[in-house]
C-alpha positions in Angstrom: 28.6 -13.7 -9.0 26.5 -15.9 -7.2 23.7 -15.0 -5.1 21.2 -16.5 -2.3 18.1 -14.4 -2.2 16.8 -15.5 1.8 12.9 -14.9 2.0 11.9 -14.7 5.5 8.5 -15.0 5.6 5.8 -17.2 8.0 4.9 -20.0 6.1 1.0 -19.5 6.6 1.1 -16.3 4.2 1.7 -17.8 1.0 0.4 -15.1 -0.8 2.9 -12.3 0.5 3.8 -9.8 -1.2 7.0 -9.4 -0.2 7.5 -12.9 -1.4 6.0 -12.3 -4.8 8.6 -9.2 -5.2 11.4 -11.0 -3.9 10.7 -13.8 -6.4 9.9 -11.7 -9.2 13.3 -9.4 -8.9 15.2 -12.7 -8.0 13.8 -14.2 -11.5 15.0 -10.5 -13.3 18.5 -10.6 -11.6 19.3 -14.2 -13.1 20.0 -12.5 -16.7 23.3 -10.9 -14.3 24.2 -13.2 -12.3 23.6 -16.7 -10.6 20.6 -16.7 -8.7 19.6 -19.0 -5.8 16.4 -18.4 -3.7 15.4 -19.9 -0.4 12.2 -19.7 0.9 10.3 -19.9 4.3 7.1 -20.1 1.8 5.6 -22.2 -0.9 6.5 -21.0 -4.3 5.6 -17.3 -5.1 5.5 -17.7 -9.1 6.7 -20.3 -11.8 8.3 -20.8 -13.5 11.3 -19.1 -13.0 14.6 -18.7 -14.3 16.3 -19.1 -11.1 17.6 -22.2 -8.8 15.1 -22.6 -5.6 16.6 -24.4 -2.6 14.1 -26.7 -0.4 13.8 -24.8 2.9 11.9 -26.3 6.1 10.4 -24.7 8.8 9.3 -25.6 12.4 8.0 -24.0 15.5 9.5 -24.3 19.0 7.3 -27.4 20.7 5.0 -25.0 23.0 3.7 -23.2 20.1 2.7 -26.2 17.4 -0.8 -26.5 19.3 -3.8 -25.5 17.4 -4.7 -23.4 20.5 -1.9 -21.0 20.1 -3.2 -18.3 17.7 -1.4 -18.0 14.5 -0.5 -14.4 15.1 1.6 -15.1 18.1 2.9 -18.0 16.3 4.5 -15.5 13.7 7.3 -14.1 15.4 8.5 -17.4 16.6 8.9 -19.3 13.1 12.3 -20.7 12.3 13.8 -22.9 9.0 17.4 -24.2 8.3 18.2 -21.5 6.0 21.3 -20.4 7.8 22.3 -23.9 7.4 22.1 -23.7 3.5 24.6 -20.7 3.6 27.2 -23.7 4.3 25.5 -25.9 1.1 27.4 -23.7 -1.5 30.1 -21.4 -2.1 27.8 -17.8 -2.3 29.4 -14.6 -2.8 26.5 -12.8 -1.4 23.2 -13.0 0.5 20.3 -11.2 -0.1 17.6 -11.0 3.1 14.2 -10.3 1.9 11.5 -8.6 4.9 11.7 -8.6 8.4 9.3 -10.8 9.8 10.0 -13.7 11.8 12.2 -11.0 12.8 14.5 -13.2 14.9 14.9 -15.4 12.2 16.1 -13.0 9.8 18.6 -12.0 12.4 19.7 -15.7 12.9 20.6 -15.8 8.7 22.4 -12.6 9.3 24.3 -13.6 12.2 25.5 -16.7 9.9 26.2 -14.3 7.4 28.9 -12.9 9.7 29.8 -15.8 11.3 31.3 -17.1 7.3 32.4 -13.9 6.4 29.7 -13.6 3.8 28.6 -10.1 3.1 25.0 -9.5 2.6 22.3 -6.9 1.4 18.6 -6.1 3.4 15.9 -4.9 1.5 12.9 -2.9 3.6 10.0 -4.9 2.6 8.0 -4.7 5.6 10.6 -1.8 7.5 7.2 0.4 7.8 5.5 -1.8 9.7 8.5 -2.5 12.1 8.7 0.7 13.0 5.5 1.8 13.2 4.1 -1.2 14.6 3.6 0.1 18.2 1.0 2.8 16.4 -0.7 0.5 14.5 -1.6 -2.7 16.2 -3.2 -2.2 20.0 -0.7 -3.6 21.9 -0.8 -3.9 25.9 2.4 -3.6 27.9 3.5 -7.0 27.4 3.1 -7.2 24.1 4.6 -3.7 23.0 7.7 -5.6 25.1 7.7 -8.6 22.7 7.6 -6.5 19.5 10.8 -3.9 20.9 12.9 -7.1 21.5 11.7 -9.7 19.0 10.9 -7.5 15.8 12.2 -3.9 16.2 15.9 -4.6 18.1 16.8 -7.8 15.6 15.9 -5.9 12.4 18.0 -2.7 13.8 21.1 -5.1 14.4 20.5 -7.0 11.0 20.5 -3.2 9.1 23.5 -2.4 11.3 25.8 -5.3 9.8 24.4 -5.2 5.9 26.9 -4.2 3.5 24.2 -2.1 1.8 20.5 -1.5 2.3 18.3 -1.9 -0.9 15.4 1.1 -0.1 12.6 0.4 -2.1 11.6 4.0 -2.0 13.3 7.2 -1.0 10.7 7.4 1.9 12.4 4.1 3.5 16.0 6.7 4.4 13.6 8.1 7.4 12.6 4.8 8.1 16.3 4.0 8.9 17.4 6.4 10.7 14.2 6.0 13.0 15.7 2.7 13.4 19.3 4.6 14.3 20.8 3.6 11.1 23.8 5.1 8.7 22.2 5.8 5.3 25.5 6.0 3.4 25.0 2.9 2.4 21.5 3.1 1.1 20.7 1.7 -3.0 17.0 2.4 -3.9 15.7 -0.9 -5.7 12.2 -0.6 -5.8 9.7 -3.2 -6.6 8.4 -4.0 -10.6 5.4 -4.9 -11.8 5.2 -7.6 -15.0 2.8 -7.1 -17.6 -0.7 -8.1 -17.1 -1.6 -11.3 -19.3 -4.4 -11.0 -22.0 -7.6 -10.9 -20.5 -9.8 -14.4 -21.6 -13.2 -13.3 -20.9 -14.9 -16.5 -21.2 -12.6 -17.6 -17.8 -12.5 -14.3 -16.8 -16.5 -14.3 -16.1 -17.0 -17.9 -15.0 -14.4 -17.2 -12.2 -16.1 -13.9 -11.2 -19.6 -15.7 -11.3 -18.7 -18.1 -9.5 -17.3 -15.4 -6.7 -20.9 -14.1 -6.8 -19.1 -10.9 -8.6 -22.1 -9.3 -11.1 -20.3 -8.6 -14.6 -19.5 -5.0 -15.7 -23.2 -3.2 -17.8 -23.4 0.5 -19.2 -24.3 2.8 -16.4 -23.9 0.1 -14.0 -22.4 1.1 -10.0 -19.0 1.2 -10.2 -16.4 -1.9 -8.7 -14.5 -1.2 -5.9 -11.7 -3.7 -5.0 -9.7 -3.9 -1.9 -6.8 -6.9 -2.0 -4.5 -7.5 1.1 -4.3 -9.9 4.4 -7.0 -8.8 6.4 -4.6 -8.2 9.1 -5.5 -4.8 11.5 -2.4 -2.8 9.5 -4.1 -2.3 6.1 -7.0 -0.4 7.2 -9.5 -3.0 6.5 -11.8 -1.4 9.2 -11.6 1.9 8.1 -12.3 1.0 4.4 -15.7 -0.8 5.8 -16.6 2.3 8.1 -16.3 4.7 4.8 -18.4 2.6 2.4 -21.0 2.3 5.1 -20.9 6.0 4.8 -21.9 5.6 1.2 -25.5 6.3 -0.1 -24.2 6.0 -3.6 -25.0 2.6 -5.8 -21.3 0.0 -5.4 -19.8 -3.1 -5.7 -17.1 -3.7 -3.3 -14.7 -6.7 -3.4 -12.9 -8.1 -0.3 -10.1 -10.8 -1.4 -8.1 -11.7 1.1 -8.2 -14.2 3.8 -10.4 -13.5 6.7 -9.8 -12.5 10.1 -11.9 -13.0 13.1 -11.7 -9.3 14.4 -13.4 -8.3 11.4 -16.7 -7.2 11.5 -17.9 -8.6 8.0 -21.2 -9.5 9.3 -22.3 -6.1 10.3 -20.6 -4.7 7.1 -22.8 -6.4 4.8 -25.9 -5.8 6.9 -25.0 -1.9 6.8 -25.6 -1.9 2.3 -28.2 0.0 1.0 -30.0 -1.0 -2.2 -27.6 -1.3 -5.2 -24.6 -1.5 -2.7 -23.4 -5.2 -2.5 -19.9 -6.5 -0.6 -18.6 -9.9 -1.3 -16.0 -10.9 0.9 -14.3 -13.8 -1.7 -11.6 -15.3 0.9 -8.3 -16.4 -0.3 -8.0 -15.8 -4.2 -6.2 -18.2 -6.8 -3.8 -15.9 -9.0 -6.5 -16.3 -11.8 -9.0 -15.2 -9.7 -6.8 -12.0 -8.2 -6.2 -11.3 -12.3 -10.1 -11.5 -13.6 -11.3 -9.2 -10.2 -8.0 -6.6 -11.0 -9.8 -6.5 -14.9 -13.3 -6.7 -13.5 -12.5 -3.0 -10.9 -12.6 0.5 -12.2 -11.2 1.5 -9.0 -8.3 -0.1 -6.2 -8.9 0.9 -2.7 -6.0 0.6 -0.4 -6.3 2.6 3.3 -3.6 1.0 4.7 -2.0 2.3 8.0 1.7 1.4 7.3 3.0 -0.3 4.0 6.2 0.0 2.9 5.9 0.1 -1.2 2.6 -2.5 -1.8 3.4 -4.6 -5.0 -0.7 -4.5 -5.0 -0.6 -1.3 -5.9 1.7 -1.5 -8.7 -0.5 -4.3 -9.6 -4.2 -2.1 -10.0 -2.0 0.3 -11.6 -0.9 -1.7 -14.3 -4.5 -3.1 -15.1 -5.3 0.3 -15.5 -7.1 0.8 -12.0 -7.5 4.1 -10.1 -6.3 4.5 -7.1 -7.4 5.3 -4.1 -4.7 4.7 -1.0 -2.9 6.0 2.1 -0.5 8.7 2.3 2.2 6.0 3.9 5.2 5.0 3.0 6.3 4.8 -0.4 2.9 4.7 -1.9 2.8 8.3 -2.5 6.1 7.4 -4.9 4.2 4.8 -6.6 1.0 6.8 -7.0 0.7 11.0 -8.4 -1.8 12.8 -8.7 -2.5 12.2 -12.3 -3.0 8.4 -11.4 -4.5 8.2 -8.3 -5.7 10.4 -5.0 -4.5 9.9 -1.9 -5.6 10.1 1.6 -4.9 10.3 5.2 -4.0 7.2 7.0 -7.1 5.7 9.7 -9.7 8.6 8.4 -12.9 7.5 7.2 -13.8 10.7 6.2 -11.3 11.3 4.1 -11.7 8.2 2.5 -15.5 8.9 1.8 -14.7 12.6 0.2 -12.6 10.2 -2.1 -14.7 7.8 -3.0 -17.4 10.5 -4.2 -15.3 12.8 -6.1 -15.1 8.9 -8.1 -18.4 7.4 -8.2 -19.9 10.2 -9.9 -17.2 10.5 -12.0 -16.4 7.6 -14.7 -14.6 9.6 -17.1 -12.2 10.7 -14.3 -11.9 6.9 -13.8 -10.7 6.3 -17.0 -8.5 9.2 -17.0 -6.4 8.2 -13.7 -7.0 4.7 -14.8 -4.8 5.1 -18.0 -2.5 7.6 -16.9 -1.7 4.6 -13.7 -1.2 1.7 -16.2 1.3 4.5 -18.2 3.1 5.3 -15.4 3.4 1.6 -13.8 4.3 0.2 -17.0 7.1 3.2 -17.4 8.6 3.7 -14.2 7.8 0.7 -12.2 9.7 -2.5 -13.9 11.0 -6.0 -13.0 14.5 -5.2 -15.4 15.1 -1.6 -14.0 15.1 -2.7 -10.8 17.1 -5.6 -11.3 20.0 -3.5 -12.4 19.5 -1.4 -9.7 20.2 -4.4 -7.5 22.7 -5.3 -9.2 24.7 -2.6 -9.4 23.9 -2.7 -5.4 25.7 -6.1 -5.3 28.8 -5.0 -7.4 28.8 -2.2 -4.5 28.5 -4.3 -1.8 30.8 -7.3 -2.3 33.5 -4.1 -3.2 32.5 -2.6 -0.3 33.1 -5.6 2.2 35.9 -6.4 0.4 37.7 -3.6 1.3 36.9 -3.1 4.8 37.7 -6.5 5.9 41.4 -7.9 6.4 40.5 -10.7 4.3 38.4 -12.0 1.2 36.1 -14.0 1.2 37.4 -16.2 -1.3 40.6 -15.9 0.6 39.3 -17.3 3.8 37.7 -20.1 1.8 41.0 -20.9 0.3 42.5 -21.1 3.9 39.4 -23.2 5.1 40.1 -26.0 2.5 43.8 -25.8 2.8 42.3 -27.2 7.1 44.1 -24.1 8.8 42.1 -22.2 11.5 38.6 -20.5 10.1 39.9 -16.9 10.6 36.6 -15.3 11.8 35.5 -12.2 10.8 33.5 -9.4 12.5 
């Protein structure tokens, strides 16, 4: 069987997470079958077992000026990928997250213009759907976002031989988006083994972050890691630790965002409270913080299934996160507490029942790294995917009039491409 695993994501966020997920399963699906990935992003890990396919990307000309802003640039991102679908002879595409949404549907609608069957996984479906709640759009804008993100990812899921759920939660998600669910396979995301921890690297990268090192009956270390973009809650999370009068240490990584208000967030600490907002963070840098925490913080307003979390969890973090999406399928309540999406005083009854609390720490600490470690796996879920293929190519197979190796064979024989719908 061979494969092309499409990530559709805007070239500025090279540290996505759903690229890093789509990589990583991509990389556990080439021990079944043959594996090609194309991506509208740099590389999300290496090295990796499978083939990777040069993809480039452009903008129409009216947005490549520095004085549109890169968020309205987003939507509007396109690449050749549904060109490469004519470079080989794939059995099967696999369309990783939603956004440019109008460029996942133009892969799709390729897809169907060569017969080739493909599968959608819901990275990112959360925040399609529930985008219009989140982000404060005006008129015009809640427009744009119905016809260039919602109505293309409803006509993409329409088409897909199946629909790879990374969560249970995600079946609601689709038929908020009008969808059949028959065809649903849940392939959630894995999480790989942290590496040993090298101390000596470990603490010249975290002094050099301005991060103070880890002392008995020291404040405890919070750590927050996302794109400071306004659907993960950043706000909220600064609005509950001002809140605080409790001794902490609160990481930030992430890239920053102009609507933040870091400034007055750092004047708000008290003594013993310090913020450091760190900016983008190298992969070595992300792994010496995630060992450096006792505790991940999370309030995002609408996340899918955040390989992040996964991530804390299997460095032996606690959890504290949002009661959205598939987190709460990710996280129980042995391993973490959750809380109500965009309320700070939830969030701050959280944070106490912790900060006083260090053996409680430990506990859910090592009862998440268990159950990460357990339940949440780069091989599992590439046999759930690919069992998910094997149903899909059957699938297509049988409800079209004709193969697609049997179209091919007719292509090269020069008769008329018989199109299929």
């Amino acid at each position: 069987m061979k494969v092309l695993a499409t990530i559709v994501v805007p070239p500025h966020l090279s540290v996505s997470g759903a690229a890093r997920a789509a990589e990583s399963l991509s990389d556990a699906l080439s021990e079944h079958c043959d594996m090609a990935v194309a991506s509208m992003t740099g590389p999300a890990m290496a090295p990796a077992r499978f083939r990777r396919l040069a993809v480039e990307t452009s903008l129409p000309l009216v947005l490549r000026g520095q004085h549109v802003p890169t968020r309205h640039r987003t939507l509007f991102y396109r690449s050749d990928m549904a060109a490469l679908l004519r470079s080989e002879r794939f059995d099967l595409v696999h369309i990783h997250n939603p956004m440019p949404a109008l460029e996942m549907r133009r892969i799709a609608r390729a897809c169907r213009k060569l017969g080739l069957p493909y599968v959608v996984s819901t990275h990112g479906f959360n925040e399609v759907v529930n985008g219009l709640k989140v982000y404060a759009f005006n008129a015009v804008q809640r427009a744009v976002w119905r016809n260039a993100v919602v109505e293309p990812v409803r006509q993409v899921v329409a088409h897909a031989a199946r629909v790879f759920a990374l969560s249970p939660h995600d079946v609601d998600l689709l038929r908020l988006l009008g969808q059949r669910t028959d065809n649903v396979t849940i392939v959630g995301n894995g999480v790989s083994n942290p590496e040993p921890a090298n101390e000596r690297r470990d603490g010249d990268l975290l002094a050099t972050l301005g991060v103070t090192p880890r002392s008995e009956g020291g404040a405890p270390t919070f750590l927050f890691l996302a794109n400071h973009t306004p659907n993960k809650g950043l706000p909220v999370l600064l609005e509950a630790f001002a809140r605080l009068t409790e001794p902490y240490q609160l990481i930030l990584g992430g890239e920053r965002r102009e609507a933040v208000a870091y400034a007055k967030a750092l004047s708000a600490c008290r003594p013993g409270q310090r913020i450091l907002v760190t900016g983008r963070l190298s992969d070595a840098e992300t792994q010496a913080c995630f060992r450096r925490a006792d505790v991940f913080v999370f309030p995002t307003l609408a996340d899918t299934f955040p390989l992040v979390v996964l991530e804390a969890m299997s460095h032996g973090l606690a959890v504290v996160a949002s009661r959205v999406g598939g987190i709460p399928h990710q996280i129980d309540a042995d391993s973490g507490v959750l809380v109500e999406p965009g309320d700070p005083d939830a969030l701050v009854q959280a944070l106490l029942s912790l900060v006083h609390d260090r053996r409680r720490i430990e506990r859910l600490g090592s009862a998440a790294r268990a159950r990460a470690r357990s339940q949440f796996n780069w091989p599992n879920a590439a046999l759930a995917a690919f069992e998910g293929y094997e149903r899909a190519l059957t699938e297509a197979g049988s409800a079209r009039p004709a193969s697609v190796a049997s179209r091919r064979l007719v292509e090269d024989a020069g008769a008329n491409v018989i199109r299929l719908r």
